[in-house]
Backbone bond lengths (Angstrom), bond angles and torsions (degrees), N, CA, C in turn:
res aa  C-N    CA-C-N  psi(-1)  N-CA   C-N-CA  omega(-1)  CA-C   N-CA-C  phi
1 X - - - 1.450 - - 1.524 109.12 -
2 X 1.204 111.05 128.75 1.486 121.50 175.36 1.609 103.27 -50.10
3 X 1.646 107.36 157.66 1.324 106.67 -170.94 1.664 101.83 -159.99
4 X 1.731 117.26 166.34 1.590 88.86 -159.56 2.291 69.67 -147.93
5 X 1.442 97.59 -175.02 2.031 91.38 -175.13 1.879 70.76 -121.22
6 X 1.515 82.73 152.27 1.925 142.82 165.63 0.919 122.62 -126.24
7 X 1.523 106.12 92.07 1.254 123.34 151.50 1.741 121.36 -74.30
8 X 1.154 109.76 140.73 1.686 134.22 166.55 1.452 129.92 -135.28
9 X 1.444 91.01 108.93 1.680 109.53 -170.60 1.528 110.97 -107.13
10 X 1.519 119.41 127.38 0.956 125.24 145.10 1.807 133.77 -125.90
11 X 1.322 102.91 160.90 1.581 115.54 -169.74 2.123 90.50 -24.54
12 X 1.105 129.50 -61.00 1.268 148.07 -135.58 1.828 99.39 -103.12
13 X 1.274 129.70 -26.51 1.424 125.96 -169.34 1.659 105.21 -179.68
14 X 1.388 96.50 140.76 1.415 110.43 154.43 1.856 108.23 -79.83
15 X 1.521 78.19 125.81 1.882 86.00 -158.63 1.452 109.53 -99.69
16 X 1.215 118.40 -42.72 1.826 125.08 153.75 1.577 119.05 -145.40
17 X 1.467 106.23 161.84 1.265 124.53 -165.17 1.207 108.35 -154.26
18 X 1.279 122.95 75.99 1.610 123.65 -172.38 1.431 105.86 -146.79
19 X 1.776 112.28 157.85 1.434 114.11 174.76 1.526 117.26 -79.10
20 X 1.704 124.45 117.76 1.670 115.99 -163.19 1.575 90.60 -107.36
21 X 1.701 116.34 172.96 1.008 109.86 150.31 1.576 118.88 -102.04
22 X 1.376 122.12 -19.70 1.776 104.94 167.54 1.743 112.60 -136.45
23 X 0.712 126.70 -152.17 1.761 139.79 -168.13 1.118 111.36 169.27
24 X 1.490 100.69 127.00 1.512 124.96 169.30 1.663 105.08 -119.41
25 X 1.302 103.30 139.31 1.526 93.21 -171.99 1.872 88.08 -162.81
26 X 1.557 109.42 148.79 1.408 120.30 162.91 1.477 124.81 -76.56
27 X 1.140 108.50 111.75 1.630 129.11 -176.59 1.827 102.23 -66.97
28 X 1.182 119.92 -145.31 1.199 127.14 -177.83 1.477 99.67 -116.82
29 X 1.623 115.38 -42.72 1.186 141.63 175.63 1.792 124.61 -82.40
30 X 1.059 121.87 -7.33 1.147 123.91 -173.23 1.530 110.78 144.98
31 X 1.338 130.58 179.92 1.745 133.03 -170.29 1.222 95.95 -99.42
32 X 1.534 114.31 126.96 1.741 120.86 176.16 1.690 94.10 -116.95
33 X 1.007 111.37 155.08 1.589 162.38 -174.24 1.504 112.29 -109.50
34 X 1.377 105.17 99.11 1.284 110.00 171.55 1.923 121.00 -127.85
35 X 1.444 89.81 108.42 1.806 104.46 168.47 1.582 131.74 -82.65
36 X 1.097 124.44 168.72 1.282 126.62 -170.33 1.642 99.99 -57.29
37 X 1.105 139.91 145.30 1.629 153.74 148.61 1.993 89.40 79.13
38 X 1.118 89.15 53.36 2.172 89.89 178.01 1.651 75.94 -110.84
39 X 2.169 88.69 132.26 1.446 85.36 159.00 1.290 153.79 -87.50
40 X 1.091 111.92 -177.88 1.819 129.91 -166.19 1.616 96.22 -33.18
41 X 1.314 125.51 115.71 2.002 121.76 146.17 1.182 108.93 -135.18
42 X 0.967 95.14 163.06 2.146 117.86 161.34 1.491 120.39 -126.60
43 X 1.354 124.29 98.99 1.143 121.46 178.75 1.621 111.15 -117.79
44 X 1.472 99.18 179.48 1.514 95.50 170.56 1.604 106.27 -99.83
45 X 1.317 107.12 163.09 1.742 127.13 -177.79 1.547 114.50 -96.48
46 X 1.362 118.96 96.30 1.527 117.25 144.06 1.438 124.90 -25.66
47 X 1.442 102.70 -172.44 1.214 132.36 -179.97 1.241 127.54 -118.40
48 X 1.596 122.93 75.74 1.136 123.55 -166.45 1.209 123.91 -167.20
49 X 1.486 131.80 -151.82 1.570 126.58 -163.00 1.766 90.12 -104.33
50 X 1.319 102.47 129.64 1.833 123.07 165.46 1.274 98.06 -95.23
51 X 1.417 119.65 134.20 1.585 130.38 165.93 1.580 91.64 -122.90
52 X 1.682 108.48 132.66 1.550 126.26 162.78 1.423 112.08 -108.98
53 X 1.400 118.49 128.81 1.475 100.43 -177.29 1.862 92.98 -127.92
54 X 1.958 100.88 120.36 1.216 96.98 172.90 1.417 112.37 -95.08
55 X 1.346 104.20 -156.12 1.733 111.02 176.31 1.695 108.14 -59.13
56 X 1.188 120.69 -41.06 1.857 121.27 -177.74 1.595 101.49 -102.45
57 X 1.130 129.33 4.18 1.620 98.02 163.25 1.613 81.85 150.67
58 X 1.278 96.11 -176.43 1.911 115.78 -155.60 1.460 83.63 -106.75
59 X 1.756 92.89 154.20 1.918 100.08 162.47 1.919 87.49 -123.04
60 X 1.559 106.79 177.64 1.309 102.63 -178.28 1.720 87.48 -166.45
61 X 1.571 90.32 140.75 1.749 111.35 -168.54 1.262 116.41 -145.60
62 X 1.378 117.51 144.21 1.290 111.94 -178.78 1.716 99.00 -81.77
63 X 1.641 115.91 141.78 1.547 124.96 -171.56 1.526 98.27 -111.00
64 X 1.049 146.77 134.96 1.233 167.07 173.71 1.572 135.23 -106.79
65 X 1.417 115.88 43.89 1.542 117.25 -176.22 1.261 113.41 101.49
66 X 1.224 125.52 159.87 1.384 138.12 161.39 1.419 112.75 112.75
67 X 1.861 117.47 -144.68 1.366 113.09 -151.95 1.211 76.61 -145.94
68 X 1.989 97.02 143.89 1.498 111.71 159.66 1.489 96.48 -133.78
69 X 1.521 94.16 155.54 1.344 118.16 -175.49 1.990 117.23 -141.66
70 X 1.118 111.42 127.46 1.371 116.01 177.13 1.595 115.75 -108.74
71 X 0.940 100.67 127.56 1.483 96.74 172.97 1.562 102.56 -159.39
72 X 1.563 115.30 155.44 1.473 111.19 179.93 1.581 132.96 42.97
73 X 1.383 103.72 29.03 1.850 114.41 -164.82 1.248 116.38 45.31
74 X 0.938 101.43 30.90 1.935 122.67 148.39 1.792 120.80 -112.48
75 X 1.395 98.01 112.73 1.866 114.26 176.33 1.655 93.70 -100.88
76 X 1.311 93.48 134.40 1.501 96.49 -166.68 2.090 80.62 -138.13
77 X 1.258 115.06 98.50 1.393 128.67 168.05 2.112 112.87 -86.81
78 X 0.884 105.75 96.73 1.521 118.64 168.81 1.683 118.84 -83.44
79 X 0.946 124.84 117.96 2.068 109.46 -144.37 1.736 77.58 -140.89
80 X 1.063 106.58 159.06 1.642 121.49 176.08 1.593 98.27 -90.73
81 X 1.602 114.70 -25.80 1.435 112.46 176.51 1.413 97.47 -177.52
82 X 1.441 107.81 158.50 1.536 126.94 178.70 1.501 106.92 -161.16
83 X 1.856 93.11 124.04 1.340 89.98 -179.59 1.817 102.86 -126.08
84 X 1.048 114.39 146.80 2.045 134.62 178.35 1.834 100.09 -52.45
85 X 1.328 121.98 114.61 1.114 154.32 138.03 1.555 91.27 14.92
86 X 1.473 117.30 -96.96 0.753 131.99 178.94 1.846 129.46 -30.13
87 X 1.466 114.09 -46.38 1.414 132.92 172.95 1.610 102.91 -60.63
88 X 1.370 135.88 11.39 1.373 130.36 -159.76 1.601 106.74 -126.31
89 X 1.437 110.56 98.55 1.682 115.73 -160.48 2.038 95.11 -79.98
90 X 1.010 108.04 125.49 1.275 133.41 -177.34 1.902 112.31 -43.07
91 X 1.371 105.93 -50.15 1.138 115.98 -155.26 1.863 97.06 -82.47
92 X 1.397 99.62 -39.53 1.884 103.29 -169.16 1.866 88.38 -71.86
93 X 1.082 130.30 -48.79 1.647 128.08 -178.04 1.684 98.06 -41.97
94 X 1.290 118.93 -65.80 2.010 126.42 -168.29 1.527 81.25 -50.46
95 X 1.612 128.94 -39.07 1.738 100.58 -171.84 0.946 106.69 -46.40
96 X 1.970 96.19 -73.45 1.230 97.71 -163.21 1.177 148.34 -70.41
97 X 1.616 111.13 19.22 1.063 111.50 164.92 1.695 117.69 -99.01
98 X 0.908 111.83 -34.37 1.707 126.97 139.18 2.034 109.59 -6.94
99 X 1.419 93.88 -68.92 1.655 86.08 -178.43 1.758 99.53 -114.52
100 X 1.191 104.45 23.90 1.962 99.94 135.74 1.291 101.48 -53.99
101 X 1.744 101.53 -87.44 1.374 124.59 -162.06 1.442 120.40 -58.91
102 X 1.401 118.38 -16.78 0.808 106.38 146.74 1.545 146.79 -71.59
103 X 1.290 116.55 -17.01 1.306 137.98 176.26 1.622 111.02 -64.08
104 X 1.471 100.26 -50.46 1.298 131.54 -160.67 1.760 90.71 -84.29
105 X 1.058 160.57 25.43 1.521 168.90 33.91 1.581 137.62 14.60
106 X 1.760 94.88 -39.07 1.329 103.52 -174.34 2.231 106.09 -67.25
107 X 1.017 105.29 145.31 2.089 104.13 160.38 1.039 96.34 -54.75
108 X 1.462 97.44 160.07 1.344 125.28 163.42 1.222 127.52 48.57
109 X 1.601 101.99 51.84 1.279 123.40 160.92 1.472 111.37 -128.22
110 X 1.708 108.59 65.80 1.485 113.08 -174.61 1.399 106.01 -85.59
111 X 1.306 136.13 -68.99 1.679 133.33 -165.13 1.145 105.47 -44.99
112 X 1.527 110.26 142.81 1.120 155.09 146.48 1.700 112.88 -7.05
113 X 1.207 87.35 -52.28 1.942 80.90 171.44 1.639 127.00 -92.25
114 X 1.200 109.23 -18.21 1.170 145.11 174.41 1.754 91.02 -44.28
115 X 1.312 88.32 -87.10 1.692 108.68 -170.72 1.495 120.01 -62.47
116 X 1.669 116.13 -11.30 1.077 132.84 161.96 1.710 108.41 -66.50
117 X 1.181 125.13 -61.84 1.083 143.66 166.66 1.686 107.16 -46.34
118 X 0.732 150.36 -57.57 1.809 169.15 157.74 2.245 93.48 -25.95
119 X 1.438 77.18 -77.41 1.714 89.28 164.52 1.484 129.47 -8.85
120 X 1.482 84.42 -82.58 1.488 120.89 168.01 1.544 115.49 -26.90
121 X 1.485 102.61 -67.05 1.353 108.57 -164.45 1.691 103.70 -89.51
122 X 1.341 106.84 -9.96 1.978 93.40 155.70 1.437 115.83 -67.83
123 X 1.235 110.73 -53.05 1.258 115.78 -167.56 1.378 103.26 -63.55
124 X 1.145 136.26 -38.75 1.593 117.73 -158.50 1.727 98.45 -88.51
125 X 1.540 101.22 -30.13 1.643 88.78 175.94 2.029 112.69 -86.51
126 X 1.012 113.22 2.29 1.711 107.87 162.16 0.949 113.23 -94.03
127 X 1.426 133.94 -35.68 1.720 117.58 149.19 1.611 124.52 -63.78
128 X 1.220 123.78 -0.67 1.441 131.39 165.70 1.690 103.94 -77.65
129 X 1.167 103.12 -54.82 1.756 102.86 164.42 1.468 126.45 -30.60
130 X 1.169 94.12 -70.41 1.523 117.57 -175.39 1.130 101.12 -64.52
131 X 1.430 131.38 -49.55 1.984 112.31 -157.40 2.038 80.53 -76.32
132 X 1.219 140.32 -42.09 1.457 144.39 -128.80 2.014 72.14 -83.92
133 X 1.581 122.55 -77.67 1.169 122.23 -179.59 1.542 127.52 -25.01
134 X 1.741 107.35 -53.31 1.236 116.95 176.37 1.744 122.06 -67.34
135 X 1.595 92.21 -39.26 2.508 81.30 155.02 1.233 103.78 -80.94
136 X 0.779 142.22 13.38 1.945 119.38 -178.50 1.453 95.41 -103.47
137 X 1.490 111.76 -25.13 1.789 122.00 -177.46 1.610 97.21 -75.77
138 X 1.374 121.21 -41.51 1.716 124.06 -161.21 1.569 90.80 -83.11
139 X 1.537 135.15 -46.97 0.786 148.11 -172.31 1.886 117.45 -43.73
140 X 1.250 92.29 -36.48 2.156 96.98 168.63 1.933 103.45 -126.61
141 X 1.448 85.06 32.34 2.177 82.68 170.02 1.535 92.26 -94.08
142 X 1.393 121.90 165.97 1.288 135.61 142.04 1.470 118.21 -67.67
């Protein structure tokens, strides 16, 4: 199977550098999908669940901000932070998504950045759900 390198940069470490065969990752706009010979972009990075799928099986992480860029079958993801699927305790994520939505309720949170910010912290804690749900599901599979 064709295969292309992923890079992952953060402020603190080069975090991987290996040949994958796909990527799922949060855009600004929605989750893009990236395969071997997909062309050249630069976008900005959401808040959400990254799936890597190598030759033996997928890893999956919560992605945290920043910029990805493809060019030359090189994905080069620059993230403000990324943390392992697994490292994500189930119960503190349902908080915080708890006083997302709750936040995201309160008045007088009209501007534009405000609610950008509000956003933010739904999205990164409903993919905290989901990756925390989805090991606790792998966690009693065979």
């Amino acid at each position: 199977m064709s295969q292309f390198r992923c890079q992952i940069v953060t402020p603190s470490e080069s975090f991987l550098d290996e040949m994958v065969n796909y990527v799922s990752f949060p855009a600004w706009d929605g989750q893009v999908g990236v395969m071997p010979s997909t062309s050249a972009f630069l976008t900005e990075v959401g808040a959400g669940s990254l799936r890597i799928d190598f030759g033996n099986g997928s890893r999956h992480y919560l992605l945290d901000g920043g910029f990805a860029q493809m060019q030359d079958d090189v994905l080069t993801l620059l993230s403000d932070s990324i943390t392992p699927a697994d490292q994500i305790d189930l119960s503190g994520a349902q908080e915080e998504l708890q006083k997302a939505n709750a936040t995201a309720v309160e008045p007088g949170h009209n501007s534009p950045d405000e609610r950008k910010t509000i956003e933010h912290a739904q999205d990164r804690a409903n993919a905290k759900v989901a990756l925390a749900q989805m090991g606790s599901s792998r966690a009693g599979s065979v």
